[in-house]
Structure formats: structure tokens, C-alpha cells
C-alpha positions as CSV (number, residue, x, y, z in Angstrom):
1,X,0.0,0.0,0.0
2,X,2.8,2.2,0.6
3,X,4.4,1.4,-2.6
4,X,1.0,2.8,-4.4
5,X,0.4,6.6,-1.9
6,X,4.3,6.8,-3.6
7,X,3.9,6.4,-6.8
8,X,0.8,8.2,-6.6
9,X,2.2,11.1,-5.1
10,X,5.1,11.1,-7.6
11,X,4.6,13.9,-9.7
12,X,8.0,13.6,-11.8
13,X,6.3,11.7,-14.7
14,X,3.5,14.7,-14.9
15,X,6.0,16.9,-15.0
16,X,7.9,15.0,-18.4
17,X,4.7,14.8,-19.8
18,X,4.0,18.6,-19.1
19,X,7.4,19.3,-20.9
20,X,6.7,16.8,-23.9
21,X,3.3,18.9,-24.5
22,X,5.2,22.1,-24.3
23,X,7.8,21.0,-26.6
24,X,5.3,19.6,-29.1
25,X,3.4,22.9,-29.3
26,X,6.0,24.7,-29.7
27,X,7.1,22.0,-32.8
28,X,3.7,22.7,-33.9
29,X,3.9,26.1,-34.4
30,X,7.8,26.5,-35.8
31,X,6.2,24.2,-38.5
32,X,3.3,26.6,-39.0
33,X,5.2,29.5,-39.5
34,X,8.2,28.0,-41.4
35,X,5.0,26.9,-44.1
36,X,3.5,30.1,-44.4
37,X,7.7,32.1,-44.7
38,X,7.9,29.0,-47.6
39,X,5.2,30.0,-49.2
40,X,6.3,33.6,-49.0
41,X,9.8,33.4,-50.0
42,X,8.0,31.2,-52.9
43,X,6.1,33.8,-54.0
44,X,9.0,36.8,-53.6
45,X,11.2,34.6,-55.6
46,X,8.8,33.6,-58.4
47,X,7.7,37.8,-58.8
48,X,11.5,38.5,-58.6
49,X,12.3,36.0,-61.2
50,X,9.6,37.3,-63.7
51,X,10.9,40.6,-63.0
52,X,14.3,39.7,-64.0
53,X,13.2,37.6,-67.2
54,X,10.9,40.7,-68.4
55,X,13.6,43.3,-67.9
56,X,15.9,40.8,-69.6
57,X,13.9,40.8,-72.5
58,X,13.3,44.6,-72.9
59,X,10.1,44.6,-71.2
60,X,10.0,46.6,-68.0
């Protein structure tokens, strides 16, 4: 009985679980933002490029 009020009381494997929570929400939302700055970056580069290939050509 005494070996269960301890383990019970034991609040060390809350506390991992607390951090593994933490740590995945914060995964979660790097992986949120880093999409949308792709996507961004993906659309900077393509206007950039056409830019550059127009004012190649003569057109401006």
C-alpha cells in the first residue's frame, strides 16, 4: 500500500509529460510559420524572377 500513496504522489512523470506537451506545441507552431515564410519566400522569388526575365527581354 505504501508502494502505491508513492507512486501516486510522484509527480515527476506529470511533469515530463507537461514538458513533452510544451515542446510539441512549440514544434507545432515553428512548423506553421516556417510553411507560411515557404510559401512567401515562394512567391517573392517567383515575382522576382519574372521581373528579372521581363527586364531581360526589354520589357520593363
Amino acid at each position: 500500500m505504501t508502494f502505491l500513496k508513492k507512486f501516486l504522489a510522484d509527480e515527476a512523470g506529470a511533469t515530463a509529460i507537461e514538458y513533452g506537451l510544451i515542446a510539441a506545441l512549440v514544434a507545432v507552431a515553428g512548423i506553421t510559420t516556417m510553411g507560411a515564410l515557404g510559401n512567401s519566400l515562394s512567391s517573392t522569388f517567383n515575382l522576382v524572377s519574372g521581373q528579372m526575365n521581363n527586364a531581360s527581354d526589354g520589357h520593363l
